[in-house]
VMD Tcl script that draws the C-alpha trace (Angstrom):
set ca {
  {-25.72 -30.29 5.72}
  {-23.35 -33.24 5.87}
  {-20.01 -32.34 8.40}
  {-17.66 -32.46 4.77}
  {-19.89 -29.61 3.22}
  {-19.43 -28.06 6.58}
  {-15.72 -28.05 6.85}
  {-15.66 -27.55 3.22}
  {-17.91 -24.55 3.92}
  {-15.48 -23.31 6.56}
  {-11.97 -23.67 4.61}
  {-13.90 -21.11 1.74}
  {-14.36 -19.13 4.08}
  {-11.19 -18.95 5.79}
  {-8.97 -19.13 2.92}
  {-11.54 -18.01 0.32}
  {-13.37 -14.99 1.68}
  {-10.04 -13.03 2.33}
  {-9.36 -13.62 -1.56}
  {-13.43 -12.43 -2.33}
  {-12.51 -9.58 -0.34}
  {-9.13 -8.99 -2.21}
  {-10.98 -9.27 -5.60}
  {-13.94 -7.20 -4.46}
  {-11.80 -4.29 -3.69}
  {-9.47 -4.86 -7.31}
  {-13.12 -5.06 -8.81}
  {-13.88 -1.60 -7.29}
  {-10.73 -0.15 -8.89}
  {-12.82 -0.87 -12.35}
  {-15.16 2.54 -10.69}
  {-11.53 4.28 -10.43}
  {-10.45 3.48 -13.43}
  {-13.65 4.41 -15.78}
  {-14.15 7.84 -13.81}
  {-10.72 8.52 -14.00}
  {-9.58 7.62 -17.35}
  {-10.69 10.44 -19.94}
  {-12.67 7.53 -21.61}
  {-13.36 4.33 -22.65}
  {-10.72 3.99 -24.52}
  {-8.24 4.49 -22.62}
  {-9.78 1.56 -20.48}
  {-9.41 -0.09 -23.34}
  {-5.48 -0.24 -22.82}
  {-5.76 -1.73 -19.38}
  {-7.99 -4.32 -20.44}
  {-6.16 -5.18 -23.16}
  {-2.44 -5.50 -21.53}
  {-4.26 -7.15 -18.22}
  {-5.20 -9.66 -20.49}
  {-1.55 -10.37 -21.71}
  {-0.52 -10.77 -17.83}
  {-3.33 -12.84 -16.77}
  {-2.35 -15.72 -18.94}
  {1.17 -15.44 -18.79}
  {0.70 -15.77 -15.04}
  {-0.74 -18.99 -15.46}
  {2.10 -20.09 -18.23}
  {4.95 -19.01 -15.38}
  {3.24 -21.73 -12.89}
  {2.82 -24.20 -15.34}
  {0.37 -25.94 -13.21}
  {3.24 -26.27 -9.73}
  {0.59 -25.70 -8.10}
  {-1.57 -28.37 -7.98}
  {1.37 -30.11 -8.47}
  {2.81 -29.25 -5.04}
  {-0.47 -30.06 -3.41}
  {-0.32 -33.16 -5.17}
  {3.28 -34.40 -4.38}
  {3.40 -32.94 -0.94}
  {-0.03 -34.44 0.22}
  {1.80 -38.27 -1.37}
  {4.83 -37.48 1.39}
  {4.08 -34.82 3.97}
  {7.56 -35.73 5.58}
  {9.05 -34.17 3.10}
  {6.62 -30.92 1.93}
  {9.39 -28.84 2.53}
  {11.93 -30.41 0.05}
  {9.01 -30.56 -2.14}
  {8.10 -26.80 -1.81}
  {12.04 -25.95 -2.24}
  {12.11 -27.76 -5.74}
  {9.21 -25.81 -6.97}
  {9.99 -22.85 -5.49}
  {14.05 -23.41 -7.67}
  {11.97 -24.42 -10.58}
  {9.35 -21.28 -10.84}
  {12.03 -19.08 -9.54}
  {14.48 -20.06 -12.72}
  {11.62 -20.00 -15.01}
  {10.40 -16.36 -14.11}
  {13.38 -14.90 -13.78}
  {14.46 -16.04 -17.27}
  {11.44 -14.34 -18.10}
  {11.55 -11.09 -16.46}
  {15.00 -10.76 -18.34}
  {14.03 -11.44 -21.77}
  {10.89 -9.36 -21.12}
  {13.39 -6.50 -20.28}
  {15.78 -6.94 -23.26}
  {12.80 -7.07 -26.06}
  {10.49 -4.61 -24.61}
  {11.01 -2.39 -27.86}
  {10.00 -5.08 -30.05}
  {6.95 -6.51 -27.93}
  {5.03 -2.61 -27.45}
  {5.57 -2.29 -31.17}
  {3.76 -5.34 -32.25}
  {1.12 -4.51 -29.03}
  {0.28 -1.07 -30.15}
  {2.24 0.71 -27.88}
  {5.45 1.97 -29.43}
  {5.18 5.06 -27.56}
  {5.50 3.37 -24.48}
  {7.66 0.42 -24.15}
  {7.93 1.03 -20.21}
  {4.25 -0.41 -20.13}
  {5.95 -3.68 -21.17}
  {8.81 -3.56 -18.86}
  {6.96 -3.03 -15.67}
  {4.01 -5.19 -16.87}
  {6.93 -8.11 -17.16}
  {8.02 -7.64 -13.85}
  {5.14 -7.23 -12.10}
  {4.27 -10.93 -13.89}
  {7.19 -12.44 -12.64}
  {7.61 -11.54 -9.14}
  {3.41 -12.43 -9.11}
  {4.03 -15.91 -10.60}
  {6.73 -16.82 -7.84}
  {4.88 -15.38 -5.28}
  {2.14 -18.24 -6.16}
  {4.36 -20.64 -4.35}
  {4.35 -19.33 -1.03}
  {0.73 -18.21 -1.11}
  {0.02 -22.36 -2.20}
  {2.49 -23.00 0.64}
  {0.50 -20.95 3.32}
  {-2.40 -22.76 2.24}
  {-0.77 -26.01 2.62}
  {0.65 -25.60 6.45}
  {-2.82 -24.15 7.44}
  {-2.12 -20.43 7.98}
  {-5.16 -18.72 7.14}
  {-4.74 -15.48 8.66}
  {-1.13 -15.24 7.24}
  {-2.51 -15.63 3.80}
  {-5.72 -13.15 4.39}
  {-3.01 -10.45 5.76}
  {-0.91 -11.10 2.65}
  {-3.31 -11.03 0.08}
  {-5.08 -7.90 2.36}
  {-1.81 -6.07 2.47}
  {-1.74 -5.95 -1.45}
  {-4.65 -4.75 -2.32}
  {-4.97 -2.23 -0.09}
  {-1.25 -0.86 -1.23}
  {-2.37 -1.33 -4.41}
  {-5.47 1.02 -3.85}
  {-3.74 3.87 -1.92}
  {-1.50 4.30 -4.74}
  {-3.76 3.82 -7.55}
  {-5.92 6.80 -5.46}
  {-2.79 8.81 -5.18}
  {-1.91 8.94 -8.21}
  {-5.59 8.96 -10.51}
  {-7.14 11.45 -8.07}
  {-4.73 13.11 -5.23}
  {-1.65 14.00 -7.45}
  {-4.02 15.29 -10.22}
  {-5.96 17.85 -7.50}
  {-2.47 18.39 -6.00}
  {-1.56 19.40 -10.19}
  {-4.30 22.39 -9.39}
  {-3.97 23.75 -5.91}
  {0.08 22.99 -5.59}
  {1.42 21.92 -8.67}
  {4.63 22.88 -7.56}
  {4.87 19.96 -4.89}
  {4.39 17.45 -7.15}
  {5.96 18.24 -10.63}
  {9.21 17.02 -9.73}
  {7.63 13.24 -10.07}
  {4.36 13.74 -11.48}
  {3.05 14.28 -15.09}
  {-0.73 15.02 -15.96}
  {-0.80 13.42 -19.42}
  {0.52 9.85 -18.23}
  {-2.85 8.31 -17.01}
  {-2.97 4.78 -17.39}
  {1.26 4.36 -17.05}
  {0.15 5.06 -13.31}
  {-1.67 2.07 -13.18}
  {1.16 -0.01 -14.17}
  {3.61 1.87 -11.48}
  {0.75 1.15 -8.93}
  {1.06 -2.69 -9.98}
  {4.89 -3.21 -9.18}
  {5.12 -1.21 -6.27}
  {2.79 -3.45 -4.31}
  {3.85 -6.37 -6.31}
  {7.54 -5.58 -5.26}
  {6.92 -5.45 -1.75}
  {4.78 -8.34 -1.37}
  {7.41 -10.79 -2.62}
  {9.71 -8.86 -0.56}
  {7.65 -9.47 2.42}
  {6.72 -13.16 1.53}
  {10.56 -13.82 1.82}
  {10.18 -15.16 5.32}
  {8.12 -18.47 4.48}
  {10.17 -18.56 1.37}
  {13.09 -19.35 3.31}
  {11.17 -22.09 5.08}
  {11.61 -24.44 2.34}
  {14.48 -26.52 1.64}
  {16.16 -25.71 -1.40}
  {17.92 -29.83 -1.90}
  {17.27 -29.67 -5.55}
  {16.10 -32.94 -6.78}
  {16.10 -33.73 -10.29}
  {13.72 -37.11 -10.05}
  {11.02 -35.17 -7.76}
  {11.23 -32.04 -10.09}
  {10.76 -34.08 -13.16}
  {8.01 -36.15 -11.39}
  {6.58 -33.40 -10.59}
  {6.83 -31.70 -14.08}
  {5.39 -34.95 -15.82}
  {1.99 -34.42 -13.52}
  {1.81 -30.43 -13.77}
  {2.69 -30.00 -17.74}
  {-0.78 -31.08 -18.59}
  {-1.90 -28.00 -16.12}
  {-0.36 -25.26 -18.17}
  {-1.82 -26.33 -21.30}
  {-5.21 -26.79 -19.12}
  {-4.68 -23.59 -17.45}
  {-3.19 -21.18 -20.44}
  {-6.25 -22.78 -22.21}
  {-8.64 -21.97 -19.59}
  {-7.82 -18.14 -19.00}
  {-6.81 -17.96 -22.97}
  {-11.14 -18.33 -22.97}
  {-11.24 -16.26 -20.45}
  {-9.39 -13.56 -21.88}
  {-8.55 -14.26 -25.85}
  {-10.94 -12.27 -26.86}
  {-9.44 -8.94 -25.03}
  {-6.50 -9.97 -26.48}
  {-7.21 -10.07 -30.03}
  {-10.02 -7.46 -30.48}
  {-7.97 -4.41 -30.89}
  {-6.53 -6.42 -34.11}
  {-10.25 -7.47 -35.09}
  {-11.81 -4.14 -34.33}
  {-9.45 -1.72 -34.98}
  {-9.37 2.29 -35.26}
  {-11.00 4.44 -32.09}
  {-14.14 2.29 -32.31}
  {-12.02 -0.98 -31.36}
  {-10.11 0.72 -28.60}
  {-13.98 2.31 -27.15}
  {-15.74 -0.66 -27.70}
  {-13.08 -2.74 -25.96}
  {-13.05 -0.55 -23.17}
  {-16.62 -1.10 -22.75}
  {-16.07 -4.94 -22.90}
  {-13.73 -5.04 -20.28}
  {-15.26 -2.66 -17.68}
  {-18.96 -4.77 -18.23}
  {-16.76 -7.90 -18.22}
  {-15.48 -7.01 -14.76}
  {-19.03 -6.27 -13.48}
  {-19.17 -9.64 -13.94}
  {-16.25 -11.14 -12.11}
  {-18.32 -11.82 -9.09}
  {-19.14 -15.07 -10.04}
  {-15.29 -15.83 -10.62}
  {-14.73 -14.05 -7.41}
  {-16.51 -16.92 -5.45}
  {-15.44 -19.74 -8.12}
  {-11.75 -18.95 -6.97}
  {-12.81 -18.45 -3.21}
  {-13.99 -22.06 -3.76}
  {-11.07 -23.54 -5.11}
  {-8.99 -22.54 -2.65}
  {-10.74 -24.30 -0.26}
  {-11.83 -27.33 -2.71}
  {-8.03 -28.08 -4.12}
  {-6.88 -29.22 -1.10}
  {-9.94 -30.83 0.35}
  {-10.63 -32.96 -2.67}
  {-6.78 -33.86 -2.33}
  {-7.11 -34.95 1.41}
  {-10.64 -36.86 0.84}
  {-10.33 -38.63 -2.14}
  {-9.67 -41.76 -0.54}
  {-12.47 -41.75 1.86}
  {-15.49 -43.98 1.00}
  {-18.37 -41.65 0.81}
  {-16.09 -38.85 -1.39}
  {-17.98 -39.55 -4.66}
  {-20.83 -38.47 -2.16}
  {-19.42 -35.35 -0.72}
  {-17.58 -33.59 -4.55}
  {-22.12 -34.16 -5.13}
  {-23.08 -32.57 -2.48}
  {-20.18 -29.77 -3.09}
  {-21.38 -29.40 -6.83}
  {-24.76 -28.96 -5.69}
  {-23.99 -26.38 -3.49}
  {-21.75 -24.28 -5.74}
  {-24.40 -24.43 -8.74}
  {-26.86 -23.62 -6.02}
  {-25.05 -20.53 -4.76}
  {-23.86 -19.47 -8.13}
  {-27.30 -19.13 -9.47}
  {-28.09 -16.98 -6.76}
  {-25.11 -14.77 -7.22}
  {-26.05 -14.81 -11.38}
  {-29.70 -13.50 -10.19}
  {-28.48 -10.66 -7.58}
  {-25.88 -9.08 -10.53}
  {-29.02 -9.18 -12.99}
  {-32.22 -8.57 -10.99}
  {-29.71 -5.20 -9.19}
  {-28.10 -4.27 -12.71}
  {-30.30 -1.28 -12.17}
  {-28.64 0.13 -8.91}
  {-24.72 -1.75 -10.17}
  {-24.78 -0.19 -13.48}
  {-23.49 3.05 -11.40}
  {-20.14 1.65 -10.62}
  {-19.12 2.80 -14.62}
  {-20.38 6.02 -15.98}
  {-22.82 6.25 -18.52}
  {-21.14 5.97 -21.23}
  {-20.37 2.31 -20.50}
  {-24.32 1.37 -20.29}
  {-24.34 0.31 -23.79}
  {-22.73 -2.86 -22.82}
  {-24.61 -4.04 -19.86}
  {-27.06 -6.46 -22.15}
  {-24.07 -8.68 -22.72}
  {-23.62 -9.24 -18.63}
  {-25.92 -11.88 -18.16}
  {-23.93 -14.16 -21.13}
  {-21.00 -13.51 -19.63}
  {-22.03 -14.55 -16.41}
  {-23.38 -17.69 -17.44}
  {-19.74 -18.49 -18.90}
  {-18.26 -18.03 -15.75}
  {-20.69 -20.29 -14.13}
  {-20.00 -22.87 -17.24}
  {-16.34 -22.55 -16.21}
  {-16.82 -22.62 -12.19}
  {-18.55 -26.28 -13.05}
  {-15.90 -26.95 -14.99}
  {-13.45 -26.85 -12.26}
  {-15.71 -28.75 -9.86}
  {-15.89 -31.41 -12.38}
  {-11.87 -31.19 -13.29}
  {-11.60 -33.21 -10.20}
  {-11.40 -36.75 -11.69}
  {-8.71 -36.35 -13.77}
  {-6.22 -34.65 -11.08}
  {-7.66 -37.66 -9.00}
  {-6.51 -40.39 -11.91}
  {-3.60 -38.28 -12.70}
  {-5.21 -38.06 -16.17}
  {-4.67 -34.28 -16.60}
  {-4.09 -34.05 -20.16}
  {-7.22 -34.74 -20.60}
  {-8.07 -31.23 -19.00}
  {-5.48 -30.31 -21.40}
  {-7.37 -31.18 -24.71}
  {-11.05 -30.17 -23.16}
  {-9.65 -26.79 -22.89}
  {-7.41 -26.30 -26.11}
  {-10.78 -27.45 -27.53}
  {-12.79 -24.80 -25.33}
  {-10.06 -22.03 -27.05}
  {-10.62 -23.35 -30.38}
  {-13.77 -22.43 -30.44}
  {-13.74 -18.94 -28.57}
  {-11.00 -17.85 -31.01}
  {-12.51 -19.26 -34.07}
  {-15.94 -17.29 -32.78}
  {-14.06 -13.94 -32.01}
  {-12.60 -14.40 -35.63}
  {-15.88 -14.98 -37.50}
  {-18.38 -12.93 -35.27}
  {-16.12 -9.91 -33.95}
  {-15.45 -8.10 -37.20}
  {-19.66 -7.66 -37.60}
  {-21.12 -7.73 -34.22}
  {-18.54 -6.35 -31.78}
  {-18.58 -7.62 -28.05}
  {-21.26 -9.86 -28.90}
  {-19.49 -11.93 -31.21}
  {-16.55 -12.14 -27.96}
  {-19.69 -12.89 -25.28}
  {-21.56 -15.55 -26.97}
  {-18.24 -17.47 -28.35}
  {-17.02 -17.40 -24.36}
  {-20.65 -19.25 -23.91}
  {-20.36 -21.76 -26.21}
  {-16.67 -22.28 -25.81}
  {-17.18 -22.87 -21.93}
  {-20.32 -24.94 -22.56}
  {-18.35 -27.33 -24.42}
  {-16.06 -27.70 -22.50}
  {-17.89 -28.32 -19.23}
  {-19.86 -31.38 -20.96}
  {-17.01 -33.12 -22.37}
  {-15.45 -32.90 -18.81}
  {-18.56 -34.12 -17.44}
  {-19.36 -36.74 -19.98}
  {-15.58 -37.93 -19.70}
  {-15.49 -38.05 -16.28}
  {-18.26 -40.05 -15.85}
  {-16.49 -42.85 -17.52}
  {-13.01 -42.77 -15.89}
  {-14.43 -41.67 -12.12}
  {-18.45 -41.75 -12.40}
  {-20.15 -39.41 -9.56}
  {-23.69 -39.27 -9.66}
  {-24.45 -35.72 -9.01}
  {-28.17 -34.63 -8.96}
  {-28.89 -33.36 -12.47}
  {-32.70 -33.47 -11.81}
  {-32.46 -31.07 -8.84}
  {-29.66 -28.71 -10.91}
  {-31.75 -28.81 -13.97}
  {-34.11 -27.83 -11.27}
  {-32.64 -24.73 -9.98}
  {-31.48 -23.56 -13.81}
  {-35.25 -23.79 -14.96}
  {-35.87 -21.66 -12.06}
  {-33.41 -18.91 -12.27}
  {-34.13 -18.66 -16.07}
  {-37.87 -18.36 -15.25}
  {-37.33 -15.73 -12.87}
  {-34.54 -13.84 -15.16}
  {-37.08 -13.94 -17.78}
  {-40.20 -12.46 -16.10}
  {-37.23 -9.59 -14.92}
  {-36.81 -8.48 -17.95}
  {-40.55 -7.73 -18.21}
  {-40.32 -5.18 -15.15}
  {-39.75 -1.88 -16.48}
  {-41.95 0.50 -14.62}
  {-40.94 4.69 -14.95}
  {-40.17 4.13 -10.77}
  {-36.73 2.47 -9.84}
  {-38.06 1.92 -6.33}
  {-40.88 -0.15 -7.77}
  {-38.83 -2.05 -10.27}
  {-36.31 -3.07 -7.54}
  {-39.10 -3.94 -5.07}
  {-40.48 -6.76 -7.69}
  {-37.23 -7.57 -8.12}
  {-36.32 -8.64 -4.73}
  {-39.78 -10.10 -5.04}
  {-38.11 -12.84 -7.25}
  {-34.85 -13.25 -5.73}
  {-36.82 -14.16 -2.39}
  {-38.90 -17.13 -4.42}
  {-35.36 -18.40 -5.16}
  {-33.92 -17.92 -2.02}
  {-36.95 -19.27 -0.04}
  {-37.16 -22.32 -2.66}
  {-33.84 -23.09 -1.61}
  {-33.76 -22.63 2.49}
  {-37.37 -25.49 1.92}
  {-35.37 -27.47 -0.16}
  {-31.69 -27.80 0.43}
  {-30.57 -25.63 3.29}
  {-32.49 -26.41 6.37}
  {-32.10 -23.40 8.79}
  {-31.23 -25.66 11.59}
  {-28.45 -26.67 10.14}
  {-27.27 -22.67 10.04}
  {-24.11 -22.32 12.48}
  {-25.38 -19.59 15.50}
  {-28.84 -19.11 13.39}
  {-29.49 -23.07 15.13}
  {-28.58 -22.01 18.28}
  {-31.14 -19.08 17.91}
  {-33.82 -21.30 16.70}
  {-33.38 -23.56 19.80}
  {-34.23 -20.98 21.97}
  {-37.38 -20.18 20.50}
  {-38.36 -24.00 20.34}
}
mol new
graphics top color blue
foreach p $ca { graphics top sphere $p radius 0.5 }
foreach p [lrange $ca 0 end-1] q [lrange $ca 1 end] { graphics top cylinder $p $q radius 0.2 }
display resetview
């Protein structure tokens, strides 16, 4: 393994595994949630408003992140005047936000669905606004190389997030029946999901109140010519980025209009919790980034770097794959994390996690046009990308439910991967190794296939063949592309027995 794949191996795990870690335990609270909640249904409502928040997150950064990286990598004698203007310029922007959020709450839960509860707005808004500044300083921490800083952060949150999310689904609920008395003065029974929400701006609220000390580390000189420089390169972004988690999560936002009634709000619920069984992939995709942004940033002029993002595509196909075959070959032991009543959706896993690996590509290929400062054409690939998921949910929802939402996420991020790939080889050409990725695909479709041939009445038997076939994979790939040797501490142990 080449010392770039190495370092670049390193950073995602620094700066990346904290964040897997963060996500894996937010992933669990999907178990919480769908044991919890009286049923799908009301899962529904979290899926659906999480949906709303997701991509307004990315329309409160407008891209200032990349766009930090980007300017303060140009002149790293002045990152902090750089990190000042975009911390004045999201700051502004969100709190304009959280304010009109606040005065048209009413309004926006009527035309959501939820006129009973307009708070769910409020504290959703919030929550959205204090996350989207927060963005700065995490991008900051990453920036001055403070790994551990940014694990405890990110750690910190999730884990405040969990204790009260477990206080109130399943302490204050037993407390109801053995001492109702202590807790009645704060606590009502019939709120359910409205916990979830408090649970979200609580930690929320005290991790931007604990981030204020490298927020203050900037230098607020506001600069009109840097902010608008830095504007011109990030606008693209939020069209790119709005687009990209629009395909991510359109379809949760529109199906309670497309499906409507209890059906809609069950079969939605459904969507989302299988959806989330499948945000592993995504898990490692971001892990990946936040090691890749910067590295790509710092390498780019080096001669061999067409060389290296290869080798780095290679590896993150590689590794996907793998992940894609140990959710589907293990569906029969992960299906447990919902309750039963959630099974029904489990077939529509493996296309969803084939559009997350569609969209993790897409990223590794979105390099050339941050590179060439050519981002809107990221812009259009996406809008294009939403196009078509929309235009699918519209046509295909009303008859066939989830699967119309699944399959128009596949073809939506298939699209849109090729036409960055296709582009990109004319503006920045890399040769990356389609043989050996075609490869790889041929074999983890082969083996998927003869999986779903394995149905034996013994679990214990179907699980054994199972790992039968994820060990061709993985053994097909330690022979081929990841020599043992080249294993930090499993080397050293190999040595020795030499």
């Amino acid at each position: 393994m080449a010392k770039e794949m190495k370092s670049l191996a390193k950073d995602t795990v620094i700066y990346g595994g904290t964040n897997i870690a963060a996500k894996f335990v937010s992933w669990m609270l999907v178990v919480l949630y769908t044991y919890t909640l009286p049923n799908p249904a009301e899962y529904g409502v979290v899926t659906h408003l999480y949906a709303w928040t997701s991509i307004l997150i990315v329309a409160l950064t407008y891209g200032m992140e990349t766009g930090f990286f980007r300017f303060a990598n140009k002149d790293t004698a002045n990152a902090k005047k750089v990190y000042g203007n975009t911390l004045i310029s999201i700051g502004f922007t969100s709190l304009l936000f959280a304010i009109i959020i606040i005065i048209f709450q009413h309004p926006i839960a009527n035309t959501l669905g939820y006129r009973n509860h307009p708070e769910y707005i409020w504290m959703l808004g919030l929550s959205v606004a204090m996350d989207a500044f927060s963005c700065i300083p995490f991008v900051y921490l990453r920036f001055i190389k403070r790994p551990y800083v940014f694990a405890g952060m990110k750690l910190l949150y999730v884990g405040l997030s969990v204790v009260l999310n477990v206080f109130f689904l399943v302490l204050c609920p037993f407390l109801m029946k053995i001492a109702p008395s202590s807790i009645s003065w704060f606590y009502r029974p019939d709120y359910g999901v409205g916990y979830i929400f408090i649970s979200n701006i609580i930690s929320t609220t005290l991790q931007t109140l604990i981030l204020s000390k490298y927020i203050f580390e900037a230098e607020f000189k506001f600069d009109s010519k840097l902010l608008k420089q830095m504007l011109k390169y990030s606008y693209p972004l939020l069209f790119l980025g709005i687009a990209g988690i629009a395909n991510q999560n359109l379809d949760k936002m529109i199906f309670p209009f497309l499906q409507v009634g209890s059906k809609g709000g069950n079969d939605l619920g459904i969507y989302g919790a299988v959806s989330k069984l499948a945000l592993v992939i995504m898990m490692f995709t971001q892990a990946f980034r936040f090691a890749y942004e910067p590295f790509v940033f710092a390498k780019h002029k080096d001669e061999n770097s067409s060389q290296t993002y290869s080798e780095a595509m290679k590896y993150f196909v590689i590794l996907s794959f793998l992940i894609f075959l140990g959710m589907v070959l293990y569906m029969d032991i992960i299906k447990y994390l919902v309750p039963s009543e959630y099974w029904v959706g489990l077939k529509v896993v493996p296309i969803i996690l084939f559009s997350f690996i569609f969209q993790g590509i897409y990223f590794n290929l979105s390099i050339w046009y941050k590179l060439k400062d050519k981002n809107h054409y990221g812009a259009w690939f996406a809008a294009i990308g939403t196009i078509i998921v929309f235009v699918g949910n519209i046509i295909f929802v009303p008859k066939y439910s989830y699967w119309g939402s699944a399959w128009s996420a596949f073809v939506g991020y298939l699209v849109v991967m090729l036409l960055s790939y296709f582009f990109g080889q004319k503006f920045m050409p890399i040769n990356y190794n389609l043989k050996k990725l075609g490869t790889y695909l041929a074999l983890t479709l082969v083996l998927f296939g003869i999986s779903t041939f394995i149905e034996t009445r013994y679990l214990i038997v179907n699980l054994a063949l199972k790992t039968v076939l994820m060990a061709v994979f993985i053994v097909f790939f330690i022979k081929r592309d990841l020599p043992l040797k080249d294993i930090p501490v499993l080397n050293r142990f190999l040595k020795k027995q030499a």
